[in-house]
C-alpha atoms as one frame of an Amber mdcrd trajectory, in Angstrom:
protein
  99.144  87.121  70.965  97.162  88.876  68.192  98.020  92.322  67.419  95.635
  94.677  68.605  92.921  95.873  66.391  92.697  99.400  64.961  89.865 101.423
  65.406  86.973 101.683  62.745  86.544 105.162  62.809  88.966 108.210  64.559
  88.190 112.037  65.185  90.330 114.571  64.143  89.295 118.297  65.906  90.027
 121.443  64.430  88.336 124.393  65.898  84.888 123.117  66.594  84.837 121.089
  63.387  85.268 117.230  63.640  86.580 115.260  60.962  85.724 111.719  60.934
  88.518 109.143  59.565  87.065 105.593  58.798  89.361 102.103  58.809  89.396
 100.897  55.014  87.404  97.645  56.483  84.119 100.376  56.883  82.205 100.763
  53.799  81.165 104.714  54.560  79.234 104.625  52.122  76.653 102.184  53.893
  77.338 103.837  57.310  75.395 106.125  59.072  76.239 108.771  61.142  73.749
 111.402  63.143  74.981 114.404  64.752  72.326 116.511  67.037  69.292 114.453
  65.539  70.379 115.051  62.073  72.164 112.257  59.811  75.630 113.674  57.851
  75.902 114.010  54.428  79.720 114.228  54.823  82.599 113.118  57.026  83.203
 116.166  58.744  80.454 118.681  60.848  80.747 121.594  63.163  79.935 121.329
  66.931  76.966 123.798  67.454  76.212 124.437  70.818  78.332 125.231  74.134
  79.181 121.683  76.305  78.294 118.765  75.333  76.893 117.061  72.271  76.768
 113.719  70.759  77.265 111.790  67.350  75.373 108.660  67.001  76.595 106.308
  64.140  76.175 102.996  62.620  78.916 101.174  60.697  79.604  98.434  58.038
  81.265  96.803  55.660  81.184  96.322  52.258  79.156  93.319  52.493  76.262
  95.409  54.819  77.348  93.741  57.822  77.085  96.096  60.641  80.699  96.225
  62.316  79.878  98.780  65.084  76.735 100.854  66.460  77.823 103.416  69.198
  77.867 106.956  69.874  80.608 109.355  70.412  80.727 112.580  73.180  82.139
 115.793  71.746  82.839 119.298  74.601  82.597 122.654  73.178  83.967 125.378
  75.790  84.505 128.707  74.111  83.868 130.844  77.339  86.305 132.405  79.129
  86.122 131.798  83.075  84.242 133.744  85.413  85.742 135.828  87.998  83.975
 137.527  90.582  84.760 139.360  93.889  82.578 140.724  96.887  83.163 141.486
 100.218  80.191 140.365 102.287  78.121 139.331  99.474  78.603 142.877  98.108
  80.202 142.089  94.457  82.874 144.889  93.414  83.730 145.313  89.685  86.729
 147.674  89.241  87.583 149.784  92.039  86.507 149.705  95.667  86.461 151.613
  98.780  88.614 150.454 102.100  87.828 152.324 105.816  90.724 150.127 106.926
  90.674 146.452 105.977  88.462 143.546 104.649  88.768 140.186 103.756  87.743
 139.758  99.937  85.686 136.153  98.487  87.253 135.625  95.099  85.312 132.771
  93.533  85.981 131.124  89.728  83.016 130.221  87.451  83.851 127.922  84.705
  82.749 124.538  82.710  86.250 123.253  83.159  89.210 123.157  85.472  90.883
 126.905  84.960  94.020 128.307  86.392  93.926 130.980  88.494  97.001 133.310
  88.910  96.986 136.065  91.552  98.675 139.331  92.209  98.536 141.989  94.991
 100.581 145.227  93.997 102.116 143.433  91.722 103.317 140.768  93.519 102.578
 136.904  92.964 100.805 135.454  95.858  99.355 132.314  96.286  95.583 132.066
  94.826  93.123 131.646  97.920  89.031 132.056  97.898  89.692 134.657 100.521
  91.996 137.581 100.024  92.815 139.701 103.186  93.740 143.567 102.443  94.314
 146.735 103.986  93.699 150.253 103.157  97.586 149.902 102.477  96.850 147.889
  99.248  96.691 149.921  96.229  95.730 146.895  92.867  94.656 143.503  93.269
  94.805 141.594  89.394  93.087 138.104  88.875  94.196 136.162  85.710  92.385
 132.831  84.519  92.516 130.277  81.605  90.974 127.275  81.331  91.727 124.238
  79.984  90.588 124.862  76.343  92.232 127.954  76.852  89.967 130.822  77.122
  91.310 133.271  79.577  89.930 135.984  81.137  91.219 139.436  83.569  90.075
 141.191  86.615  92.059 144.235  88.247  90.593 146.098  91.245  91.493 149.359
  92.395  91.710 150.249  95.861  90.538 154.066  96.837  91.115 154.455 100.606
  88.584 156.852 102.475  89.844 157.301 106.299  87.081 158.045 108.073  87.086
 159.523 112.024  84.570 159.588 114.525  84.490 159.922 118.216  81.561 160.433
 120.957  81.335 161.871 124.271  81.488 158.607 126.067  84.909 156.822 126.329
  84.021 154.351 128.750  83.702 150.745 128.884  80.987 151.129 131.711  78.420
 154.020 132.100  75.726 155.932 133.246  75.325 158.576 131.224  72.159 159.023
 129.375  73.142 160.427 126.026  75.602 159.941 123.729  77.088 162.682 120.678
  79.267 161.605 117.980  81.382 164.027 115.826  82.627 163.531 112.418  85.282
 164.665 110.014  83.403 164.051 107.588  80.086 164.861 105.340  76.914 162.756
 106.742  75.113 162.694 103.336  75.970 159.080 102.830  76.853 157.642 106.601
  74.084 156.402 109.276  74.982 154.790 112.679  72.689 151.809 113.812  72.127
 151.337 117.199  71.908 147.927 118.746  71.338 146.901 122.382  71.834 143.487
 123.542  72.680 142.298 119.906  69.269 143.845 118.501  68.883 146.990 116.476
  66.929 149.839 117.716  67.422 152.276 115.713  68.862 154.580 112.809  70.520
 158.187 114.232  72.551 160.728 112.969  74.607 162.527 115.290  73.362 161.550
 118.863  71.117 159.458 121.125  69.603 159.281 124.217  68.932 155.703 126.119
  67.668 154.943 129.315  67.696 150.924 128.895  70.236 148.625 130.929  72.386
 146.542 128.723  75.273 146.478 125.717  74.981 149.228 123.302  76.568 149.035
 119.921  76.898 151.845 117.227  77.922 150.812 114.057  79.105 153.073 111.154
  77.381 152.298 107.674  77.831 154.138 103.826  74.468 153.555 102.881  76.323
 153.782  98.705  78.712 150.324 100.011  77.365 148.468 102.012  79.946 146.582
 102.597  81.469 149.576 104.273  80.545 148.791 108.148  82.545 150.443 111.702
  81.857 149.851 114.863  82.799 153.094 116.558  81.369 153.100 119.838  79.913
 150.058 122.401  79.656 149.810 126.266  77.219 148.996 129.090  74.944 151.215
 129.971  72.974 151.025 133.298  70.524 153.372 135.212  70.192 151.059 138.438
  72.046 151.289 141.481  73.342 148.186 142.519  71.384 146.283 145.967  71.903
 144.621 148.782  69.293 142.583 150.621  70.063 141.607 153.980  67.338 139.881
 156.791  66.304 142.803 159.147  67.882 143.469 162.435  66.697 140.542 165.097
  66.942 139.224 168.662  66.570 135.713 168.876  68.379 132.677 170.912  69.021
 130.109 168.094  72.002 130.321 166.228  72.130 131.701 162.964  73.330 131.801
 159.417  73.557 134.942 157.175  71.999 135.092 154.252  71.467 138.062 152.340
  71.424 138.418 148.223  73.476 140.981 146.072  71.793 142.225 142.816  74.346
 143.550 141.092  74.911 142.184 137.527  78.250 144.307 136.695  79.362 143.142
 140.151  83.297 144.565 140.336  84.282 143.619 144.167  82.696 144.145 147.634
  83.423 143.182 151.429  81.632 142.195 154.311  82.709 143.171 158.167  80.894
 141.691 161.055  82.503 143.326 164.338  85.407 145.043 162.450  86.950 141.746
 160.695  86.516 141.716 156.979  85.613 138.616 155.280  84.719 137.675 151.529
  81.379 137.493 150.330  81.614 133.858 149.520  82.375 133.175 153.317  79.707
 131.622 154.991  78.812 133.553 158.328  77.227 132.334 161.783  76.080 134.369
 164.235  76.114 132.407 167.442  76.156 132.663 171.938  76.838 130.113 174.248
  74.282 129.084 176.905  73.511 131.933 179.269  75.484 134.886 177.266  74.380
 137.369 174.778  76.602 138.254 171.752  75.985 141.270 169.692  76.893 140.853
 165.865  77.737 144.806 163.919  77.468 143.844 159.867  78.630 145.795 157.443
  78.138 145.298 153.556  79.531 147.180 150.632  79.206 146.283 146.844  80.712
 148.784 144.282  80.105 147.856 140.012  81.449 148.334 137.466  79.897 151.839
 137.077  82.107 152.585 140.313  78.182 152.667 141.940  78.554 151.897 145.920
  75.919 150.315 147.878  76.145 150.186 151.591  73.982 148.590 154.088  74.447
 148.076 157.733  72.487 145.836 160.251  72.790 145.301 164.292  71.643 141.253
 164.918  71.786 139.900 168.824  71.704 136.293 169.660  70.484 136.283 173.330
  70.489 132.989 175.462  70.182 134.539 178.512  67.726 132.512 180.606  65.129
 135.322 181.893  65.200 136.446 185.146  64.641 139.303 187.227  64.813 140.431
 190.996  62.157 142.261 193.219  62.966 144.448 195.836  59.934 145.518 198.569
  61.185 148.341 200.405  64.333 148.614 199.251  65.218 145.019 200.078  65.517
 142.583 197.844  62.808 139.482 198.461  63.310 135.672 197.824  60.578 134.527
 199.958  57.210 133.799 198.168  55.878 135.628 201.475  55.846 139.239 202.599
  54.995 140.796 205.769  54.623 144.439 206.559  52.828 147.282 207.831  53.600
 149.789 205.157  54.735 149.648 201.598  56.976 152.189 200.899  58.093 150.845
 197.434  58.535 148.084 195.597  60.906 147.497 191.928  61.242 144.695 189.430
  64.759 144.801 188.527  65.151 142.701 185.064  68.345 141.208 183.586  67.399
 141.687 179.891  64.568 143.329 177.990  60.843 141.751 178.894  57.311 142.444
 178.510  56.128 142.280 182.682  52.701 141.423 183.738  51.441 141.839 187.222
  48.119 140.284 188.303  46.747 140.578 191.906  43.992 139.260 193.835  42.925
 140.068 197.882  40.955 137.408 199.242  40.736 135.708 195.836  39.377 138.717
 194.348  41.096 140.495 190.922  42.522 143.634 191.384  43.154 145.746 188.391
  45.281 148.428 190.165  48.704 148.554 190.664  50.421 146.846 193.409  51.353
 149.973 194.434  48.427 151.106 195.021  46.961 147.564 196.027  49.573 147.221
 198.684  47.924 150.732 200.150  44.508 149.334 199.831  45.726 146.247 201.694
  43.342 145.588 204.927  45.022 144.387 208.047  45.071 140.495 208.280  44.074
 140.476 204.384  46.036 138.243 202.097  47.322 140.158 198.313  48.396 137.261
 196.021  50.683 139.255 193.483  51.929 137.375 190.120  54.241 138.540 188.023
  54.917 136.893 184.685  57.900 138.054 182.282  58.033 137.375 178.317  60.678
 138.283 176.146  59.474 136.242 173.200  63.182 133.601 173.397  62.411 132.049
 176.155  59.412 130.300 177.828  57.929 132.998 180.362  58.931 133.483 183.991
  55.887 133.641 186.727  56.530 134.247 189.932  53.811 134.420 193.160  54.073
 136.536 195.948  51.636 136.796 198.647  51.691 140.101 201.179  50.035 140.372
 204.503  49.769 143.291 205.840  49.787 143.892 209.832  49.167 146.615 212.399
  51.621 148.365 213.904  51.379 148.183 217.747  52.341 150.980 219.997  52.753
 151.105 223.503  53.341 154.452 225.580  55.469 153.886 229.187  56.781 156.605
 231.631  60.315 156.678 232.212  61.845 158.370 235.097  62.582 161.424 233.072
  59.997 161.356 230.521  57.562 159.751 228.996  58.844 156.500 226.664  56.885
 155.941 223.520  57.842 152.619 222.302  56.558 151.419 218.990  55.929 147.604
 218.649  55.673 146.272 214.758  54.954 142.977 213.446  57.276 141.823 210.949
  57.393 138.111 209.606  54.710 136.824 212.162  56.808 138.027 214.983  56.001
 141.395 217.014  59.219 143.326 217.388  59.994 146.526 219.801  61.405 148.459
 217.164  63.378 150.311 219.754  64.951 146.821 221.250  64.437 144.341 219.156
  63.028 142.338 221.708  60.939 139.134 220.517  57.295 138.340 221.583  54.376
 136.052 220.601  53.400 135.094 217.757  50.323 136.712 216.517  47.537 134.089
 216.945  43.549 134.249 215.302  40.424 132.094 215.865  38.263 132.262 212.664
  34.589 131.384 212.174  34.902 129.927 208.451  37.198 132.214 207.612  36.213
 135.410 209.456  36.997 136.797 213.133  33.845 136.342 214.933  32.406 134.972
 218.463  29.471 133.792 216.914  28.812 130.361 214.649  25.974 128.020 213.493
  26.065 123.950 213.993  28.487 122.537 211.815  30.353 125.914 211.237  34.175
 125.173 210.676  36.510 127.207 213.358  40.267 127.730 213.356  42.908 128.559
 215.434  45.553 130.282 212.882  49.117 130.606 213.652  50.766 132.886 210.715
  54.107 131.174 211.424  55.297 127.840 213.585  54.303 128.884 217.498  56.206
 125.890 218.749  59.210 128.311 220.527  56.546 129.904 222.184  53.501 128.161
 222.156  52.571 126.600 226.060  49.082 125.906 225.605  46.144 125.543 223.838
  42.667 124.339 225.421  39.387 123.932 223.910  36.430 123.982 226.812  39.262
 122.651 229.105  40.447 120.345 227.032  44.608 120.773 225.935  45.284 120.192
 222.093  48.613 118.609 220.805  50.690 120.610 218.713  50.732 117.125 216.693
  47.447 117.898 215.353  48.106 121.652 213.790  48.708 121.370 210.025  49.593
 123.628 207.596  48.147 124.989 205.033  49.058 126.196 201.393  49.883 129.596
 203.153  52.646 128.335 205.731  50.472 129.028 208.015  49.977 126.367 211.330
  46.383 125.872 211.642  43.966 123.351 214.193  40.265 122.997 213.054  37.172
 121.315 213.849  33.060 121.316 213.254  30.932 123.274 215.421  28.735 120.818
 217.202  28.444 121.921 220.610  26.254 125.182 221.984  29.770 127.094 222.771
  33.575 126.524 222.925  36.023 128.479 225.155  39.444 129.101 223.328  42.115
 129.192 225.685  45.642 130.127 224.031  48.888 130.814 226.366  52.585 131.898
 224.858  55.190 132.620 226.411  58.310 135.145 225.008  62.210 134.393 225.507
  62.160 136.278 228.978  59.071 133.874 230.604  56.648 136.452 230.366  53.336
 135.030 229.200  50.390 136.553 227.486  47.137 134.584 226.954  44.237 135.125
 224.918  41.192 133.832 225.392  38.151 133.455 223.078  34.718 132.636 223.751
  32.517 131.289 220.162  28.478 130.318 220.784  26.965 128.257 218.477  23.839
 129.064 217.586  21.139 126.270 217.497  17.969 127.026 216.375  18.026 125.385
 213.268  17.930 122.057 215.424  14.660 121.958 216.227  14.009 121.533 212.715
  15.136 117.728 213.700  14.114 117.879 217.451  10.315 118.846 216.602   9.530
 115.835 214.393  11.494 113.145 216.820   9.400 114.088 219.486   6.556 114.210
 217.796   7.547 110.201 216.867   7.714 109.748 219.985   4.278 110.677 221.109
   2.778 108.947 218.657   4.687 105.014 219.696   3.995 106.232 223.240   0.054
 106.674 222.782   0.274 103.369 220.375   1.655 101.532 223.186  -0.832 102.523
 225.853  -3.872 101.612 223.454  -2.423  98.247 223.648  -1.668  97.866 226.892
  -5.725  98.799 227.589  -6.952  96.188 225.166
C-alpha cells in the first residue's frame, strides 16, 4: 500500500491568530487564500468576530497547477457561559427572599458544551435544572466553564422572612359571611387575592365579606417579589340550606315506588325511616297492600352537609285497596233488600267502610226530588213509590250505586171492648203483610185495582186496569173473579217492582172485581170493586156505520122498485 499523503496546508492556533503551514509541494507564492472576503497578504491572520468564520483558499504548485481549492471553518468563543436563576419566571441576581420553600430553574446559556458545578451551603450536589430549597438554606454557588475555557460564577444569598397570618375562619366547611385576617407583619408590601371556584375576584387587605356558594381561596402576595406567593386560607362557603323533595302525601290503590330528589351538593350522610325501620338512601322503596287491605306508610327523611346543616321532611302516604262499600240502616235496622216498607221513618244512616264522596238522588212516582230522604221519606204519600239511589266515589275505585225503593203504608187501627176495658189494638202493614202489632197475628195481603195507574171506579174504552198484589198472594189468595168470571193465578206476572200484577183493556161498559183471601185461621175478607167504562167516545164510530147503513138500505130499495 502507498503511504498516506500529507496534507498541503495545516493550522496552527494561538489565541485567535491562525498560522497557516504549507507542504513544500505548494508554491504559496501562487496560492490564494481569503479570510472574511478579504485575500491574505501573509500566512497568518486573526479571527475577528465571535463563532464562526471561514478561510477560503486556492492552492498550487510551482508549475501553476492548482493542487487544492477548499475552504476551512475556524470557532471563536471568548464568552464566558451564562447562568441564570428564577423562581417562577421571576429571575433573582444575588440574594433572594424565602417565606418557606421554592423550587429554583437554573438554566446555562452558552455557544458550547460548559460544565456546570453546583453547591448548596457549601456542599457539592449534583447539578439539576431545578434546585429545591428551604428557608433553611443559607448560599447556593453556580460555577461554569466551557469548553474553550471561559468560566463564569453565580452565588445567591438566601434572606428568610417568616411571615404569619391567620383569619377568623378555621374551617374546612362554612357559613359564615365574612372573613378577617391578622398579620404580624407591616401590609405596605403584601395583598391577598381572592379566588372562588379557581377565578379571582378580588384584591383585599385585611377582610372580606362573600355571600357566593363555592371554593374560596386567599392567597398571600409581596407585590416587590412576585415570586413570593401563600395560600393562607381556602374552604367552601355556602348560604343554602340543603333540600329534600319528596311527592306529596297521597291515597291511591296502585302500588308505588318512592322517589324523591336530595339537593345537597356537600352531601355528608342522611337516613330514611318508613314505619320506624331505617334504610339507606340508595335503597329502593315500595309502598304496597294486598287486595282488600289498606296499609299506611310514616316516611321520614333527614340529610345533614357538610356545613352540619339538617334538613328534615316527613310525609304520611296510604295505599288503599279496599273495595268500597258501605251499609244502610232504616230505622235502626240494617237493610239488604232493594225494597222497604213502612209507615214511619224514624231514621235512616249510611254507614261507610272507608272515606267516600255519597250522593243520594230520589224520585216519587218518577219525579226528582231535591230534598233529603229524610225529609222525602216524611213527604212520602201512602201507596206512593220513593226510588232512592245512592252512589259512593272515593276516586280508587269505580263507584258504588245502590237503588232502594220505599213504600210507605197506613197504619190500621182497630178499637174492641174487652171484658174489663176497652182494647185498642193497632194493626200495621209491614212488608205487604198487615200485622196486629199486639199479636203478631198474620192477615191479607193488601190488594189494589188501578185505572192506568191510579185508584179509581171510573175508565174510558181501552183504559188499562190492574189488580196489584204488593207481594205473592198465593198463601192467601182464594179467588179472583172478573164479572163472574175466576182468573188463574197462572196469569199474574210481575213486574220490575216485585209486585204480582193481572191486567187487561177496558172494552166492556163495566167490570165487577171480585177478590177473596183468606188468613192462617180461615177467616176471609173480600173486597169487591165495581169500574164503569165510559163510552161516549163510541159513537164517534157508531154514528157513521149507521149512517152506511141507511144509505145501502135506501140503494137497495130503489132497485128493487125499478
Amino acid at each position: 500500500m502507498l503511504p498516506p499523503i500529507n496534507p498541503f496546508i495545516t493550522f496552527i492556533n494561538d489565541n485567535q491568530t491562525i498560522t497557516i503551514q504549507c507542504n513544500p509541494i505548494v508554491d504559496c507564492s501562487q496560492s490564494t487564500f481569503i479570510y472574511e472576503q478579504e485575500e491574505l497578504d501573509s500566512l497568518s491572520f486573526t479571527l475577528q468576530n465571535e463563532g464562526s468564520t471561514y478561510l477560503v483558499y486556492c492552492l498550487k504548485d510551482k508549475d501553476g497547477n492548482i493542487l487544492e481549492e477548499n475552504q476551512k471553518e475556524f470557532f471563536l468563543d471568548t464568552t464566558a457561559p451564562e447562568i441564570k436563576v428564577s423562581i417562577d419566571d421571576f429571575y433573582i441576581d444575588s440574594e433572594f427572599v424565602l417565606w418557606d420553600e421554592c423550587t429554583l430553574q437554573i438554566d446555562i446559556e452558552d455557544a458550547s458544551k460548559a460544565e456546570t458545578k453546583l453547591y448548596v451551603d457549601g456542599q457539592s450536589v449534583d447539578f439539576q435544572n431545578e434546585l429545591f430549597v428551604t428557608k433553611e438554606n443559607k448560599e447556593i454557588c453556580i460555577e461554569c466553564c466551557d469548553e474553550y475555557n471561559n468560566k463564569s460564577k453565580k452565588i445567591l444569598k438566601i434572606d428568610s422572612q417568616p411571615i404569619s397570618i391567620t383569619s377568623n375562619i378555621q374551617t374546612e366547611y362554612t357559613t359564615q359571611s365574612e372573613i378577617v385576617f391578622d398579620s404580624s407583619i407591616e401590609w405596605d408590601f403584601l395583598e391577598i387575592e381572592e379566588y372562588l371556584d379557581g377565578e379571582k375576584i378580588d384584591t383585599i387587605k385585611q377582610g372580606t365579606t362573600f355571600d357566593k356558594t363555592g371554593f374560596y381561596q386567599f392567597i398571600l402576595r409581596d407585590t416587590r417579589y412576585p415570586y413570593l406567593v401563600k395560600e393562607v386560607q381556602s374552604f367552601t362557603f355556602t348560604n343554602q340550606l340543603p333540600s329534600v323533595v319528596l311527592p306529596d302525601s297521597y291515597v291511591t290503590n296502585q302500588n308505588q315506588i318512592l322517589q324523591y330528589e336530595i339537593n345537597c351538593p356537600y352531601f355528608k350522610s342522611g337516613n330514611l325511616m318508613v314505619n320506624g325501620q331505617y334504610y339507606s338512601l340508595e335503597d329502593t322503596i315500595s309502598f304496597e297492600a294486598n287486595d282488600d287491605e289498606k296499609r299506611i306508610y310514616q316516611l321520614q327523611i333527614t340529610v345533614q352537609d357538610l356545613f352540619d346543616q339538617t334538613v328534615f321532611e316527613q310525609r304520611e302516604y296510604v295505599i288503599d285497596r279496599r273495595h268500597l262499600n258501605f251499609d244502610f240502616f232504616f230505622n235502626n235496622t240494617s237493610v239488604e233488600k232493594e225494597q222497604i216498607y213502612f209507615t214511619t221513618c224514624i231514621n235512616y244512616d249510611i254507614q261507610l267502610n272507608k272515606e267516600a264522596e255519597v250522593t243520594v238522588k230520589q224520585w216519587i212516582e218518577n219525579q226528582p226530588i231535591y230534598t233529603d230522604l229524610y225529609t222525602s221519606l216524611q213527604l212520602l204519600k201512602p201507596n206512593q213509590t220513593l226510588v232512592c239511589q245512592i252512589c259512593l266515589e272515593d276516586g280508587l275505585n269505580e263507584p258504588v250505586n245502590r237503588q232502594y225503593i220505599f213504600y210507605k203504608l197506613n197504619e190500621v187501627i182497630e178499637v174492641s171492648e174487652t171484658e174489663s176495658k176497652p182494647l185498642k189494638r193497632i194493626w200495621s202493614v209491614k212488608e205487604d203483610k198487615v200485622l196486629l202489632k199486639e199479636e203478631k197475628e198474620e192477615i191479607m195481603p193488601v190488594c189494589k185495582i188501578l185505572v192506568n195507574g191510579q185508584e179509581t171506579d171510573k175508565a174510558s174504552f181501552f183504559d188499562t186496569i190492574q189488580i196489584v198484589f204488593l207481594k205473592d198472594p198465593s198463601n192467601y189468595l182464594k179467588m179472583v173473579k172478573i164479572n163472574g168470571k175466576e182468573i188463574s193465578m197462572d196469569k199474574f206476572k210481575t213486574n220490575s217492582l216485585s209486585q204480582f200484577v193481572y191486567e187487561f183493556k177496558a172494552i166492556q161498559p163495566s167490570y165487577k172485581i171480585n177478590v177473596i183471601m183468606e188468613n192462617s185461621m180461615q177467616e176471609e175478607n173480600q173486597k169487591d170493586s165495581e169500574i164503569k167504562v165510559s163510552q161516549k167516545w163510541l159513537m164517534i164510530f157508531i154514528i157513521p156505520i149507521l149512517f152506511l147503513i141507511k144509505k145501502l138500505y135506501e140503494k137497495n130499495s130503489n132497485i128493487s122498485s125499478e
